[in-house]
C-alpha positions as CSV (number, residue, x, y, z in Angstrom):
1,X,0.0,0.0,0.0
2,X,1.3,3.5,-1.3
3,X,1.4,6.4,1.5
4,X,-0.2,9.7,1.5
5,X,3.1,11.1,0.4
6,X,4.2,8.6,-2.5
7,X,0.4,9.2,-3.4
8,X,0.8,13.1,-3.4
9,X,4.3,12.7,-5.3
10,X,2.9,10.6,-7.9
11,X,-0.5,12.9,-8.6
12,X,1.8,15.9,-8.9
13,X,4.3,14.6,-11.6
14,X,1.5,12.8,-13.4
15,X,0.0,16.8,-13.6
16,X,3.4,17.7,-14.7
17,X,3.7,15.8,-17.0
18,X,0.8,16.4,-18.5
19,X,-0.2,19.9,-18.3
20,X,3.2,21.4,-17.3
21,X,4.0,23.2,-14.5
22,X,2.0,26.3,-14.9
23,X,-0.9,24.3,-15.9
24,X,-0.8,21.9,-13.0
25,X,-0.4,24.5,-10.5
26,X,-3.6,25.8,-12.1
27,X,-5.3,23.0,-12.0
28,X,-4.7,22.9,-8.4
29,X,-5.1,26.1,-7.2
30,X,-8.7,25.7,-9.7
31,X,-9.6,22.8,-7.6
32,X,-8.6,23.7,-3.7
33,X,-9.7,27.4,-4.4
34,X,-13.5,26.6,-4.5
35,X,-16.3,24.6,-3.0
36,X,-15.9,21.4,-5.6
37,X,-17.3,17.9,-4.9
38,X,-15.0,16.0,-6.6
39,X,-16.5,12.9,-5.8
40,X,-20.0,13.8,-6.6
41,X,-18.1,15.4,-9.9
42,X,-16.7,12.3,-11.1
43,X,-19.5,10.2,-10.8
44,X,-21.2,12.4,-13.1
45,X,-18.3,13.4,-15.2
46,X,-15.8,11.6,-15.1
47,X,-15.4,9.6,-18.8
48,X,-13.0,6.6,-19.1
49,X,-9.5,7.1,-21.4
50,X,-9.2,11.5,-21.3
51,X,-6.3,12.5,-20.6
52,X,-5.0,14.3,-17.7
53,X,-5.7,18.0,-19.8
54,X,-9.1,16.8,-21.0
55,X,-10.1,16.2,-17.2
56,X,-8.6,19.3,-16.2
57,X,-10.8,20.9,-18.9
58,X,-13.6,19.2,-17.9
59,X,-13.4,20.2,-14.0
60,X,-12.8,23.4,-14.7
61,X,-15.7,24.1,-16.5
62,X,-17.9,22.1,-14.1
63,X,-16.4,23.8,-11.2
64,X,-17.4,27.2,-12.6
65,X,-20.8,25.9,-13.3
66,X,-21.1,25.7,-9.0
């Protein structure tokens, strides 16, 4: 079993790596800064096979929709 911190390691170079730095710091401020149910989110939302920019796309826009 991974811990928190591998977890939390792991997340945050897979957002690197995919969005870039600038991107993935977005994406994080985007989705700490306001009330967002991720859960709830991507049980509605979530699609199998997007890519880590199409999901940040896609919770963006739902997040502003709140």
């Amino acid at each position: 079993m991974k811990t928190d911190t591998i977890i939390k390691r792991e997340g945050i170079n897979a957002l690197i790596s995919q969005l870039g730095y600038v991107d993935a710091e977005r994406f994080i401020v985007l989705i700490t800064k306001e009330p967002f149910d991720y859960t709830k989110w991507r049980e509605q939302s979530l699609d199998e096979g997007l890519s880590v920019r199409q999901l940040s796309q896609k919770a963006m826009i739902y997040s502003q929709k709140e």
